[in-house]
Structures are given as structure tokens and as C-alpha cells.
Backbone as JSON, one array per atom type, in Angstrom:
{
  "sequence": "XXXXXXXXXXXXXXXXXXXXXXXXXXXXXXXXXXXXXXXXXXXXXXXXXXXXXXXXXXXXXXXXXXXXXXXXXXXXXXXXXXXXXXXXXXXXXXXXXXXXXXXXXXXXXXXXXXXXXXXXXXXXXXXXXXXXXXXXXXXXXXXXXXXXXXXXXXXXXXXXXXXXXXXXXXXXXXXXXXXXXXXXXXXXXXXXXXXXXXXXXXXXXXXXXXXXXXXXXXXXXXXXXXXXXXXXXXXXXXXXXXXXXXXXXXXXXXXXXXXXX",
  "N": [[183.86, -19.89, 165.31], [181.86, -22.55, 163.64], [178.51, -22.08, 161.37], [177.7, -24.69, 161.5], [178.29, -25.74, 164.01], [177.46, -24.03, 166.21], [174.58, -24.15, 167.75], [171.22, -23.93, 169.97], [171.87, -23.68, 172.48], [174.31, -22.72, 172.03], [173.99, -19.94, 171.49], [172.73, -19.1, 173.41], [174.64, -18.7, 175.28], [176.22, -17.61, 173.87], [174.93, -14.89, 174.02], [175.86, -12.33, 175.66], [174.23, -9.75, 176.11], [171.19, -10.23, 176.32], [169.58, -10.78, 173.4], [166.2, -8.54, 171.86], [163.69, -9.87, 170.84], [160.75, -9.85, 167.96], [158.3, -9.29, 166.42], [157.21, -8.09, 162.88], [154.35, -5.81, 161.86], [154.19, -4.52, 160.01], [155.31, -4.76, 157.46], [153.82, -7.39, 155.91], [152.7, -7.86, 154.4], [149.58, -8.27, 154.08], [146.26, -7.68, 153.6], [144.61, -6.38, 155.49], [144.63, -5.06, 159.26], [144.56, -7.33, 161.67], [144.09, -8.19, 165.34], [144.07, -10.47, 166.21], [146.11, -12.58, 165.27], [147.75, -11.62, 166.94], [147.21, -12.48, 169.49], [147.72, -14.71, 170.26], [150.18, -15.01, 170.82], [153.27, -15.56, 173.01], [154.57, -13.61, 176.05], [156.97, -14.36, 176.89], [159.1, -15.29, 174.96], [158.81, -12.85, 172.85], [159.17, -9.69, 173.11], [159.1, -6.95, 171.68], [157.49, -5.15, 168.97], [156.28, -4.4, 165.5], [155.42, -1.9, 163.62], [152.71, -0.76, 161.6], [151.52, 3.15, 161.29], [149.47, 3.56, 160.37], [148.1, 1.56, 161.35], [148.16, 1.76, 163.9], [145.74, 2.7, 165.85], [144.31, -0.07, 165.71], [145.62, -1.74, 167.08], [146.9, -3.97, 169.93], [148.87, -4.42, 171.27], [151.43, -5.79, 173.41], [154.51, -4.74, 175.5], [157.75, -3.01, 173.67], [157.19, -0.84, 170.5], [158.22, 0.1, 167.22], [157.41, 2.34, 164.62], [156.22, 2.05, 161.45], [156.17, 3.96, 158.18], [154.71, 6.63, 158.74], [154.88, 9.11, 157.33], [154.23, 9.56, 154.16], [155.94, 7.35, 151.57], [157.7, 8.31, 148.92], [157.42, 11.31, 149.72], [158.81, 11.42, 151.73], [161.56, 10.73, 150.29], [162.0, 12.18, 149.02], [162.08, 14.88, 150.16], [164.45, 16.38, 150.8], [164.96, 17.9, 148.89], [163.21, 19.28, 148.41], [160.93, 22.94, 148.12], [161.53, 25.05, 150.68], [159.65, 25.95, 151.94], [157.46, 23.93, 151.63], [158.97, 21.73, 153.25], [158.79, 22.96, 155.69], [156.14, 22.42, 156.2], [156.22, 19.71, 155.98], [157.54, 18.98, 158.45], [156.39, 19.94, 160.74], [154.01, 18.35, 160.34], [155.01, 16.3, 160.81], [155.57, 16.67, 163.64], [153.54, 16.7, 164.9], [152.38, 13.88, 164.75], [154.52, 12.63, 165.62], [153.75, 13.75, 168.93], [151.74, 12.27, 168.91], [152.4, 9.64, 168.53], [154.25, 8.85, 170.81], [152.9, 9.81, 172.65], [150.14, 9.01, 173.2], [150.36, 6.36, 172.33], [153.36, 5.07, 173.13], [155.52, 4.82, 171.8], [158.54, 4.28, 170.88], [160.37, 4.53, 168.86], [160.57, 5.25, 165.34], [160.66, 4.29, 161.99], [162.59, 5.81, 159.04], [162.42, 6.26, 155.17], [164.55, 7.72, 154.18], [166.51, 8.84, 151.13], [169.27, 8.24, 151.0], [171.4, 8.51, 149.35], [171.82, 11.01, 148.06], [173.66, 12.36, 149.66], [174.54, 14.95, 151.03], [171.94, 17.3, 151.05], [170.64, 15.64, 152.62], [171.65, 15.75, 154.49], [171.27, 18.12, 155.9], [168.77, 18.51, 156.02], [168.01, 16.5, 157.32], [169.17, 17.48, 159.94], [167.4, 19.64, 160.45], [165.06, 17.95, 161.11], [166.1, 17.24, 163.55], [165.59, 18.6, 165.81], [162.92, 17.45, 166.74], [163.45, 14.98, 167.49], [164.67, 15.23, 169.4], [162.93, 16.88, 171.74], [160.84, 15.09, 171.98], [162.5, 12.82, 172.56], [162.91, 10.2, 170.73], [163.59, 7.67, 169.31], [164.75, 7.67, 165.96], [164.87, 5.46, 162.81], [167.31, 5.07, 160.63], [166.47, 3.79, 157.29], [168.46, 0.36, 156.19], [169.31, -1.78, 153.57], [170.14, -5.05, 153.12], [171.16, -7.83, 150.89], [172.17, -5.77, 149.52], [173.94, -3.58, 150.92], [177.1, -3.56, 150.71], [180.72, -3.54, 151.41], [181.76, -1.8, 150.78], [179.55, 0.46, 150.66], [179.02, 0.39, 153.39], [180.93, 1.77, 154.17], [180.31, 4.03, 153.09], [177.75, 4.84, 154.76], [179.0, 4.64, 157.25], [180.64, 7.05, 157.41], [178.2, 8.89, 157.31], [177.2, 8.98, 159.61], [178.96, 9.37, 160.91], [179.42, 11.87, 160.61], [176.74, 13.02, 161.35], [176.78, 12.35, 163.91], [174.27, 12.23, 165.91], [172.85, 11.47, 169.0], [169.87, 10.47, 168.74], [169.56, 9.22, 166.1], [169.39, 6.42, 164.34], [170.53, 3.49, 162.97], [168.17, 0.82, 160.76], [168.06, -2.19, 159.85], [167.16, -3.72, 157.2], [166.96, -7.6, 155.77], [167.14, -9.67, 153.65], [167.17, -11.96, 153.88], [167.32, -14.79, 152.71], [168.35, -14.0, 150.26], [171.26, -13.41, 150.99], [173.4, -15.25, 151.08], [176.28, -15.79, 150.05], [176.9, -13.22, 149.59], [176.46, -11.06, 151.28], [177.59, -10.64, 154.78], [177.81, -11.01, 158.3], [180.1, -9.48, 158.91], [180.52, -7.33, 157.05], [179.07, -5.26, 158.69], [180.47, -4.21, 160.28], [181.63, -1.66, 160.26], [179.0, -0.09, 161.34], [178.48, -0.95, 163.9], [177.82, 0.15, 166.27], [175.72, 1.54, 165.93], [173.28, 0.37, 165.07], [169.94, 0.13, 165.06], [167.86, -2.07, 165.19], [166.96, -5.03, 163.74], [165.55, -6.63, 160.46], [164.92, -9.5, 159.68], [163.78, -10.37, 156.64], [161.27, -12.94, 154.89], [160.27, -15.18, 152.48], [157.46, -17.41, 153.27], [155.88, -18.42, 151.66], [156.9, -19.27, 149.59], [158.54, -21.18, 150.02], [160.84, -20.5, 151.24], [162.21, -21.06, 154.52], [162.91, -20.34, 157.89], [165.94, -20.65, 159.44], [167.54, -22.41, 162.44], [170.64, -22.53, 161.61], [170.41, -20.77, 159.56], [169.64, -18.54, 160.35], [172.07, -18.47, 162.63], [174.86, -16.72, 161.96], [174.2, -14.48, 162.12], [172.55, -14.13, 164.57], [174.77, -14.28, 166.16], [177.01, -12.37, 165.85], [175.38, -10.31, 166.2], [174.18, -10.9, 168.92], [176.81, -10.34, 170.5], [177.15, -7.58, 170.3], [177.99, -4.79, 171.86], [176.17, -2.77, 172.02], [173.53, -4.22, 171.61], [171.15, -4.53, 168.86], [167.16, -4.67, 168.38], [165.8, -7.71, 167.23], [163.78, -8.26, 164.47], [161.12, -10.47, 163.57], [159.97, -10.75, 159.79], [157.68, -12.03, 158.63], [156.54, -12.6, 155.1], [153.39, -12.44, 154.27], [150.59, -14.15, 152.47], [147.91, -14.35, 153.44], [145.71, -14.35, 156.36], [145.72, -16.82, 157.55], [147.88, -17.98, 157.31], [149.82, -16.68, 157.97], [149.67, -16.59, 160.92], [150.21, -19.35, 160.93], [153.02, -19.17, 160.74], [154.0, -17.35, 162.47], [153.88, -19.03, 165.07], [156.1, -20.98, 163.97], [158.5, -19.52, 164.22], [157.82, -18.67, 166.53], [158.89, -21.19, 168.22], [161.64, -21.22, 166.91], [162.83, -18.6, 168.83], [162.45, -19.84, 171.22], [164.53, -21.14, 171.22], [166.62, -19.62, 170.85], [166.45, -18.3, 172.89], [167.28, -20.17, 175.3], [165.35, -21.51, 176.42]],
  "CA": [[182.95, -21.04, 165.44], [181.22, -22.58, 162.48], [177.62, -22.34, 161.7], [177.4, -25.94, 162.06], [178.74, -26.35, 165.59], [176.08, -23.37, 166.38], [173.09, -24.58, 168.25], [170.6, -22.67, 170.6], [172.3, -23.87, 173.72], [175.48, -21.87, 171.89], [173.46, -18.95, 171.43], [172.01, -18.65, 174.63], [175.68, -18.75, 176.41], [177.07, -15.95, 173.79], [174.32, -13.43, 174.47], [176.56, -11.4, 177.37], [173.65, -8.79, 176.24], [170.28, -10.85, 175.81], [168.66, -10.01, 172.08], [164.97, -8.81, 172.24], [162.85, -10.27, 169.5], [159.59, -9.38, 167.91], [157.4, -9.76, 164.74], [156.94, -6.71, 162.23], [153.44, -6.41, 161.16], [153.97, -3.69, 158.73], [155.7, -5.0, 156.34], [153.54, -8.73, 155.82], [151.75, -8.02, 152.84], [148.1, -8.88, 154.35], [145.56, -6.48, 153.58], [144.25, -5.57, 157.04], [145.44, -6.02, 160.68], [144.29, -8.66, 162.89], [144.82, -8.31, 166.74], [144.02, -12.35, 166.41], [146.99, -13.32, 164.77], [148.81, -11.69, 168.08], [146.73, -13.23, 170.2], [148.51, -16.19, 171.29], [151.96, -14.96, 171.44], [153.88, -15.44, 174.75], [155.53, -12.49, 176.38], [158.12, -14.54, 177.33], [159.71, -14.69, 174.08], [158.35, -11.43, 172.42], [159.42, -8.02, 173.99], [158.95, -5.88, 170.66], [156.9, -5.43, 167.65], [156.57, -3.3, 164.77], [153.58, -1.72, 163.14], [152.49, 0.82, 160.45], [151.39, 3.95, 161.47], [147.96, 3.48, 159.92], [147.44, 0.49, 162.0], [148.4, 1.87, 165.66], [144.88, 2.18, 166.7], [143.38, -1.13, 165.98], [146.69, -2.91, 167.96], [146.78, -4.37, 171.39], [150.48, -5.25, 171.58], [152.26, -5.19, 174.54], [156.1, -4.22, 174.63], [157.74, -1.72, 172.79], [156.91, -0.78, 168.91], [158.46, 0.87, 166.22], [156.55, 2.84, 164.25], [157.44, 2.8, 160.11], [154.92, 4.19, 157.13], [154.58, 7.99, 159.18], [154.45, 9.9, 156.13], [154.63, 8.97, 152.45], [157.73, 7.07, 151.03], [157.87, 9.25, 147.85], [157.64, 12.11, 150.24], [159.8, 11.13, 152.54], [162.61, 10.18, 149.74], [162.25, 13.31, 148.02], [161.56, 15.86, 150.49], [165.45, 17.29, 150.86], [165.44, 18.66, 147.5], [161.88, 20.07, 147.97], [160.95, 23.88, 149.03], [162.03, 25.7, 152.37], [157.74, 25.55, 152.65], [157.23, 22.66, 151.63], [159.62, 21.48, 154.29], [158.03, 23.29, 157.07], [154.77, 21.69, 156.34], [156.78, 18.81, 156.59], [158.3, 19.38, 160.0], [155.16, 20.54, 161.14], [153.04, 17.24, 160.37], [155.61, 15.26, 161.77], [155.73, 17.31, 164.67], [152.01, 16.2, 165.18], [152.34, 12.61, 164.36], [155.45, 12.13, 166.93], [153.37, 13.87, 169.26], [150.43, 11.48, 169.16], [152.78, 8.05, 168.92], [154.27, 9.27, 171.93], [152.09, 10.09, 173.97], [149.25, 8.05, 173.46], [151.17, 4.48, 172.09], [154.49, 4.94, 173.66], [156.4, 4.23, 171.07], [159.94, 5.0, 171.33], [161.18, 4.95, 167.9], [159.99, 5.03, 164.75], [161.48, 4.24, 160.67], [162.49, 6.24, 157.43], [163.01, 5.53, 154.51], [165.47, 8.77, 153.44], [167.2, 8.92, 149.94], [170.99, 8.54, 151.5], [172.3, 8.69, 148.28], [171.79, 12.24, 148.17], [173.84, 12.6, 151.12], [174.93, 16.16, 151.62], [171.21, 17.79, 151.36], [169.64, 14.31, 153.49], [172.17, 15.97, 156.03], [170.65, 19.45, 156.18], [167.19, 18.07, 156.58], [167.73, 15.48, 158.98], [169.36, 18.68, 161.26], [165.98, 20.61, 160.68], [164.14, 17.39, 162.07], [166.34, 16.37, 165.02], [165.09, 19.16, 167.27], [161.88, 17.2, 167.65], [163.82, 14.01, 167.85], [164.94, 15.3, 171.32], [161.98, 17.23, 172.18], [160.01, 13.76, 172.11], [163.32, 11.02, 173.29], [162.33, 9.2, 170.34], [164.8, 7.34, 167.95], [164.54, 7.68, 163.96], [166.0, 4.87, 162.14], [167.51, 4.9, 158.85], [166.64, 2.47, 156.92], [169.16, -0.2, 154.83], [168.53, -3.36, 153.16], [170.85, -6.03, 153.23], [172.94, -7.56, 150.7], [173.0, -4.48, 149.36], [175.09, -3.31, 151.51], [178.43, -4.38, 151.0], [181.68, -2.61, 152.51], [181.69, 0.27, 149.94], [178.23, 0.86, 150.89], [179.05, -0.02, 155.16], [181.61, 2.68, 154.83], [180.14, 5.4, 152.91], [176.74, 4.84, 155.63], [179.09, 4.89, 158.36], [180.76, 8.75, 156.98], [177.01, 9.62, 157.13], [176.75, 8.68, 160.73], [180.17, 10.77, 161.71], [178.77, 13.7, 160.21], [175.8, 13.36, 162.48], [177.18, 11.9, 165.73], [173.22, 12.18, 167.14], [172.06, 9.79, 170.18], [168.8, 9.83, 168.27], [169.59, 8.94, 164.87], [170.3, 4.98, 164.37], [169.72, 2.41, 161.68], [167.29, -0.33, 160.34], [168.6, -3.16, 158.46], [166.08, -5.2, 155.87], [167.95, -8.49, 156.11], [166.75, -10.2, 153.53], [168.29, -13.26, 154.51], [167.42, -16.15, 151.84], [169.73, -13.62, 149.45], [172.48, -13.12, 151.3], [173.8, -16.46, 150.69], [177.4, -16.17, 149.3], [176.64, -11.91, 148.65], [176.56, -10.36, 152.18], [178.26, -11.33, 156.01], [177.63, -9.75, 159.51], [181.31, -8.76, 159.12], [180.34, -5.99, 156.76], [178.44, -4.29, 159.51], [180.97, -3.85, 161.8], [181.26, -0.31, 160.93], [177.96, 0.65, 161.56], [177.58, -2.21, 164.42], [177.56, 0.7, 167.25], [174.43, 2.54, 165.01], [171.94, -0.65, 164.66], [168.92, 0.23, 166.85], [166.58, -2.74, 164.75], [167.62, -6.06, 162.51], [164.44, -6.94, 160.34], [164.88, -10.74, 158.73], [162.31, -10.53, 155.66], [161.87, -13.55, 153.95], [158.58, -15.19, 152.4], [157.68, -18.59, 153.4], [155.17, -18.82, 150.85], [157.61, -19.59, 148.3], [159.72, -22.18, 150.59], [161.96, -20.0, 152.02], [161.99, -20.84, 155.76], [163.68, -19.67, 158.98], [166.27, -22.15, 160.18], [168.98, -22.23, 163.3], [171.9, -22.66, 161.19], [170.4, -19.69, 158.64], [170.58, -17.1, 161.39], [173.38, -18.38, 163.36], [176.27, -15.93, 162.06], [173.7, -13.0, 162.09], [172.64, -14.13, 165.81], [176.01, -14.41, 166.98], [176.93, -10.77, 165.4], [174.39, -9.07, 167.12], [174.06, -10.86, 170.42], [177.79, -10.11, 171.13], [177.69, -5.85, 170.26], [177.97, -3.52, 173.1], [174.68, -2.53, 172.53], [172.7, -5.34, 170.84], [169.76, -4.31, 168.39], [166.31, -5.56, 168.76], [165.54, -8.61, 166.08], [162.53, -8.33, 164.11], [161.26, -11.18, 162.28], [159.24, -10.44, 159.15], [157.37, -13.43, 157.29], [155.79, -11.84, 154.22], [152.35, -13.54, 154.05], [149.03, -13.57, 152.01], [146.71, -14.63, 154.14], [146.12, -14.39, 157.98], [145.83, -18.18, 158.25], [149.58, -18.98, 156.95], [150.9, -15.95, 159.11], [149.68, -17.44, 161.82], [151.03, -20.38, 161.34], [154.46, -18.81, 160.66], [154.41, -17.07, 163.52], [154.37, -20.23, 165.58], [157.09, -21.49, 164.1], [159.19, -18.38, 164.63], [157.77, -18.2, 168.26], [159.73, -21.81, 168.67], [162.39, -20.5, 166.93], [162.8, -18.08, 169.39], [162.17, -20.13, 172.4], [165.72, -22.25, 171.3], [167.42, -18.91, 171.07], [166.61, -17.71, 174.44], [167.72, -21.12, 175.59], [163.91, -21.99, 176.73]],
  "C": [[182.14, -21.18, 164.16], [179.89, -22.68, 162.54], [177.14, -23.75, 162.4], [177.47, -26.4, 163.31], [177.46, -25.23, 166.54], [174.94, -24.12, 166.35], [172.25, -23.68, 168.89], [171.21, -23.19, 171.59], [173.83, -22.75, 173.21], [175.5, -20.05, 172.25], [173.2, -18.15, 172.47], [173.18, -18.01, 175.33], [176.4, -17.69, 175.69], [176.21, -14.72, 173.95], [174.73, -13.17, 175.61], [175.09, -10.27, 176.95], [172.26, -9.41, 175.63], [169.77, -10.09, 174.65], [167.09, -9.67, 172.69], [164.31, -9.21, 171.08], [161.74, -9.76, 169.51], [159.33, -9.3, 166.68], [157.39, -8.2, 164.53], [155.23, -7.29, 161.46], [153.36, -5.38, 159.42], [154.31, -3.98, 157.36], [154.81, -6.53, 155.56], [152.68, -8.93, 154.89], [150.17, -8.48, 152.97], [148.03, -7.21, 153.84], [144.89, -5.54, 154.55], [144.71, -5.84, 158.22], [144.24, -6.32, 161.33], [144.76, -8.76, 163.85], [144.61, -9.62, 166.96], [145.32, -12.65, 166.17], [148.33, -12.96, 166.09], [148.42, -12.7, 169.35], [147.1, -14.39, 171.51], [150.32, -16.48, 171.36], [152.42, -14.86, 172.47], [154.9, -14.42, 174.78], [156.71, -13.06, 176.96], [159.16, -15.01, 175.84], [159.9, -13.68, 173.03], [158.29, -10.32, 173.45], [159.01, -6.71, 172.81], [158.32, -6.13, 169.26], [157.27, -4.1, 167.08], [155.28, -2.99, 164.33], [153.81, -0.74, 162.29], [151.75, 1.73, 161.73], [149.88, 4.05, 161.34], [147.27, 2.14, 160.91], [147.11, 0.72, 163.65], [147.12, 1.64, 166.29], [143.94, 0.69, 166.69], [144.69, -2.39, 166.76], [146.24, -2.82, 169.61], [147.86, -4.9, 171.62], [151.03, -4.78, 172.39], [154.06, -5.04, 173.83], [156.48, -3.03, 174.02], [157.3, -1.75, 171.33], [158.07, 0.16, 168.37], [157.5, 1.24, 165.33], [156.86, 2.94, 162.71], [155.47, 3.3, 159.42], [154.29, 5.28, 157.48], [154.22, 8.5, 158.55], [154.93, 9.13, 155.09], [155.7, 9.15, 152.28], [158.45, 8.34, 150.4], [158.24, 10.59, 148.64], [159.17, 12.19, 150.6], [161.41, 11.61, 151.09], [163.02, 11.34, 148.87], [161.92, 14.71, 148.7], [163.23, 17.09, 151.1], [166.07, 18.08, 149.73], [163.99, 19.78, 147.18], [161.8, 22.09, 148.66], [161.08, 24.83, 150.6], [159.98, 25.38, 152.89], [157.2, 24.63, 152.67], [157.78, 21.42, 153.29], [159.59, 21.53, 155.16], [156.81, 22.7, 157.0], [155.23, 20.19, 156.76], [156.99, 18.18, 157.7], [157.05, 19.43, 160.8], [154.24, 18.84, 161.66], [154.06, 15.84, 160.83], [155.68, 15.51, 162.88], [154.36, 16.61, 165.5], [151.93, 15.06, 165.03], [153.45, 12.13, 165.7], [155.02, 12.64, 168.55], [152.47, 12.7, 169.88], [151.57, 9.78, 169.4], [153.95, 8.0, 170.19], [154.27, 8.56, 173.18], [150.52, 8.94, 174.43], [149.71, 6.35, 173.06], [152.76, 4.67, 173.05], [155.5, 4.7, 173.25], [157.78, 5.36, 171.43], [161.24, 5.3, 170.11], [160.11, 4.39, 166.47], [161.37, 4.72, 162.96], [161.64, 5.13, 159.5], [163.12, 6.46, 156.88], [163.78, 6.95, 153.05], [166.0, 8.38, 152.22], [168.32, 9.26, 150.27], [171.99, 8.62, 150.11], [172.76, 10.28, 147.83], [172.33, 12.62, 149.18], [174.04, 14.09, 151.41], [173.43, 17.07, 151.64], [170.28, 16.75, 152.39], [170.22, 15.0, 154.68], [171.34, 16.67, 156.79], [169.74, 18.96, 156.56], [167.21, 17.41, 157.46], [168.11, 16.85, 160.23], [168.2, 19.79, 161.52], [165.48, 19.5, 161.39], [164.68, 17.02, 163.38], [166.04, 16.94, 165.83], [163.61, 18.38, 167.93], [162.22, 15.62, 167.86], [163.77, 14.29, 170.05], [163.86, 15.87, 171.74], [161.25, 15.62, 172.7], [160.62, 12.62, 172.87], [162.6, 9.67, 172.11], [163.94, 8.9, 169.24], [164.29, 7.56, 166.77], [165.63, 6.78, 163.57], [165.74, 5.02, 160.75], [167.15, 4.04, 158.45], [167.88, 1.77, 155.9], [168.96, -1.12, 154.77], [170.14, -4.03, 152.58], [170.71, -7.4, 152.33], [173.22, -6.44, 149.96], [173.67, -3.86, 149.3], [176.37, -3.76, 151.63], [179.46, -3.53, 151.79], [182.08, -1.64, 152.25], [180.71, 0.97, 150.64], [178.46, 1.36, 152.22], [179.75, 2.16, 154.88], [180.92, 4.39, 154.47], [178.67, 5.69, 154.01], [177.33, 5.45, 156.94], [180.37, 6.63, 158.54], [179.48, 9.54, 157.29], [177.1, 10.09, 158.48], [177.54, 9.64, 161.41], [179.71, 11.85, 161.58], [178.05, 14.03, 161.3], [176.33, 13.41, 163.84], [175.83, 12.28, 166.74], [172.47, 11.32, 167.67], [170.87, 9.55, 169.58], [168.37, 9.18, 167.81], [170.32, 7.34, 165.41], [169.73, 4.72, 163.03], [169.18, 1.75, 161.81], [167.6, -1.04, 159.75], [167.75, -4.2, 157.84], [167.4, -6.11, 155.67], [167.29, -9.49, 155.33], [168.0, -11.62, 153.07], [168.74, -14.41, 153.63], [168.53, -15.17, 150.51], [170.54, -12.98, 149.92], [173.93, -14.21, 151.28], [175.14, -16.45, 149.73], [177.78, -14.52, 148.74], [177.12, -10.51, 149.94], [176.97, -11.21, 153.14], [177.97, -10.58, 157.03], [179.27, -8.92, 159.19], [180.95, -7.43, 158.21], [179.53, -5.18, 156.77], [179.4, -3.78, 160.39], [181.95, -2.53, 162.07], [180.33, 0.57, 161.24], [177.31, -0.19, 162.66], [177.04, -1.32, 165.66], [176.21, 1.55, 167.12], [173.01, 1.8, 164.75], [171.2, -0.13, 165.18], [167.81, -1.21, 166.29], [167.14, -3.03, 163.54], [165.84, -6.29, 161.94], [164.68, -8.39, 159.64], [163.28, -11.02, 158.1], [162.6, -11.43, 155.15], [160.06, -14.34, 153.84], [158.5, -16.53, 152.21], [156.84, -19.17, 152.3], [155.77, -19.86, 149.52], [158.96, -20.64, 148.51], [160.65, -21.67, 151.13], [161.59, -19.88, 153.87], [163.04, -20.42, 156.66], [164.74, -20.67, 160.01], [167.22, -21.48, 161.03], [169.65, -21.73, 162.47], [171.9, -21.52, 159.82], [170.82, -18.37, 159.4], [171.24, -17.08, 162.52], [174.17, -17.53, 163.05], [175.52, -14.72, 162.34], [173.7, -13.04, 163.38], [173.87, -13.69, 166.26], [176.5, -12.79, 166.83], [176.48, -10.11, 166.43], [174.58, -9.08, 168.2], [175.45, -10.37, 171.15], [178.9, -8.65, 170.57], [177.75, -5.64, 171.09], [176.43, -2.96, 173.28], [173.76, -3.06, 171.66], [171.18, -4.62, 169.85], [168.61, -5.21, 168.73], [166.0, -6.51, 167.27], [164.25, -8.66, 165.38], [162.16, -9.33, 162.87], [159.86, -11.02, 161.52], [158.7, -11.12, 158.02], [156.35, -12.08, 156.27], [155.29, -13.02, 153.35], [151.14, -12.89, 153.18], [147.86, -13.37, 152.48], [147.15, -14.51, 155.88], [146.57, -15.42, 158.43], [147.14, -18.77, 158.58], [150.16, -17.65, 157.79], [150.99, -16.53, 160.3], [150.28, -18.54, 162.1], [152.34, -20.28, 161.32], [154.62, -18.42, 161.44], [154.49, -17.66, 164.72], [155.28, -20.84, 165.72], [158.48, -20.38, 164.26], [159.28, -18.71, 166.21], [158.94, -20.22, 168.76], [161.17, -22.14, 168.48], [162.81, -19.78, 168.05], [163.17, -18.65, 171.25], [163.87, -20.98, 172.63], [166.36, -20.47, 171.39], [167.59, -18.21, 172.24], [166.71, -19.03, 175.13], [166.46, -21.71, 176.78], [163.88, -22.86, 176.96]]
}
């Protein structure tokens, strides 16, 4: 089917596994969070958000979350080449951090942002942290950014994934959408389509790039008709509260055509 013949009445009738949608606030380039700017979102097309780590306690968002920005990038990206002690301090203060988003937020999965290029020591380390994956029932997604990813990339991601084979471990895909345009395709996901757990479409309206049907028709269609559908996260990257707000309006009626509202 071509984008063009793609509408939201199309959409609605190929989700056999309804999508869940939901705004990311972590990534939106404001300087502080604002439980206003959620305010007046309807739970009937928002089931999931996202959030930093630093923000959890000043939120009031219903739904589930993801959790990204845990510990430092740099850390993070460089911590399978670092000391056996180092490493346990590591382990340790994540141990205490997945603890608390838990138990007191509920979150059920959180993001990071590993150095997969390094793959054979990223392995080792991820198998030191997955015991508190399961201890907790929480997911960890990888992150990848999209077009990036092409089908060299898909395949050597989805070698990573065999290695592992753990229910915990999934991916994150940065989807930045306005350049994928002639560079990237859902088709070269579809060996890592059983591994998604969370699509993010970044794109920054500031600069004219907006969010149309017929932009994330092939991605929709993709997703809504996996086996086990990721959740959609859309991520305007704003300056101000005022223009998020208003982006997240037009998202939320977005949204309302894709769940055939």
C-alpha cells in the first residue's frame, strides 16, 4: 500500500495489535520541567511517557514511563573498558537508582546509551548488569538512532541481540524522521523488529519540520503490524514551554486520527 492511499481510517484497521503512544519529555531541550504542559493531555490517546531521571520527582504523569539520563552518558559509554572497581561502583549505584524508580515511580523500563561498537567487552558488562535487570522485572533499552542504521548496521545490532537472547534487554530507536527521507525504511528493521520495546520520532518544529499522516505512515504501518508492537514516543524538540505546548496539541490530534478517534 502506498503512503498516499494511507489515511487514519487505514491505520486504525491495520493495528491487529493497537500502538501505545506518548510524549518524551527528556529529550525537548527546555530548561526545566513543567507538570503544566501535561496538564491537558487526554488519557485516551496517551498511555506512555518518557522522562529524565532528574525530573521523576517533580512529574505527575499517569501511565507507564521510561526512564533515560540514570547515570552519566560519558560514563555510561565508557564504562566496559573501565576497572573491575570502578565497575562495581557502577553496579552498585545502579542497583540503588533501579531500586527507587521501581518502587516508588513504577517505571518499568528504563534507556542506555552503551558504546555498541565495542561489542565484545559491551557484552561482558551488560551480563554483570542483567542480574538486577531480573531482580527488579525492568527492561533496559539499547539505544539506536535512525538513519543511521542501515542493514549493515540492522545486522551487526541484531548478532548483538543473539549473543544475549535476554527477555530484559530490548531496543530504543531515535527516529529522526525529517532525515530519513530517501536514507532509511522500516524494512531495515525487520531484523531487530522482534527487539523494539520504544520508537522515539525526534524532529524540531521550530525550524519547520512538522509531523504529518503521510510522514509516519510507512513507520506506523511497520510497527502496528509486529507481533509485539513497540510503544511510539513522540519527541518535539522545543525552546520554550509555550511552543511545546502548542506542539503537543497538534500531536495529541495527530494521534486521535491514528487511533481512529
Amino acid at each position: 500500500m502506498s503512503v498516499e492511499k494511507l489515511d487514519s481510517a487505514s491505520y486504525a484497521k491495520m493495528n491487529r495489535s493497537p500502538l501505545d503512544y506518548g510524549i518524551s519529555y527528556g529529550l525537548l531541550g527546555t530548561k526545566s520541567y513543567d507538570d503544566s504542559i501535561f496538564s491537558n493531555i487526554s488519557k485516551d490517546f496517551f498511555s506512555c511517557f518518557e522522562i529524565s531521571y532528574d525530573d521523576l520527582e517533580y512529574n505527575n504523569l499517569h501511565g507507564r514511563m521510561n526512564i533515560i539520563g540514570l547515570m552519566d552518558k560519558s560514563l555510561v559509554q565508557n564504562i566496559s573498558t573501565q576497572s573491575t572497581q570502578l565497575q562495581f561502583k557502577f553496579i552498585d549505584k545502579l542497583d540503588d537508582i533501579l531500586s527507587e524508580v521501581t518502587k516508588k515511580y513504577k517505571s518499568t523500563s528504563f534507556t542506555m546509551e552503551f558504546n555498541i561498537d565495542n561489542v565484545e567487552k559491551e557484552l561482558l558488562f551488560i551480563k554483570k548488569i542483567y542480574p538486577l535487570l531480573e531482580k527488579y522485572k525492568i527492561i533496559m533499552n539499547m539505544q539506536l538512532r535512525v538513519p543511521f542504521l542501515d542493514n549493515t548496521d540492522s545486522l551487526k545490532y541484531f548478532n548483538i541481540i543473539k549473543k544475549m537472547m535476554f527477555p530484559y534487554i530490548k531496543y530504543s530507536l531515535d527516529i529522526y524522521i525529517h532525515n530519513t527521507l530517501n536514507k532509511a525504511t522500516p524494512e531495515c528493521l525487520q531484523l531487530l523488529k522482534n527487539k523494539i520495546s520504544i520508537v522515539r520520532f525526534i524532529y524540531e518544529p521550530e525550524t519547520g519540520n512538522y509531523l504529518t499522516n503521510e510522514l509516519l505512515a510507512p513507520w506506523i504501518d511497520f510497527f502496528a503490524n509486529l507481533y509485539n508492537p513497540p510503544s511510539i514516543i513522540f519527541t518535539p524538540k522545543s525552546s520554550s514551554q509555550h511552543k511545546l505546548a502548542k506542539e503537543i496539541k497538534s500531536i495529541q490530534k495527530i494521534v486521535k486520527e491514528l487511533l481512529g478517534k
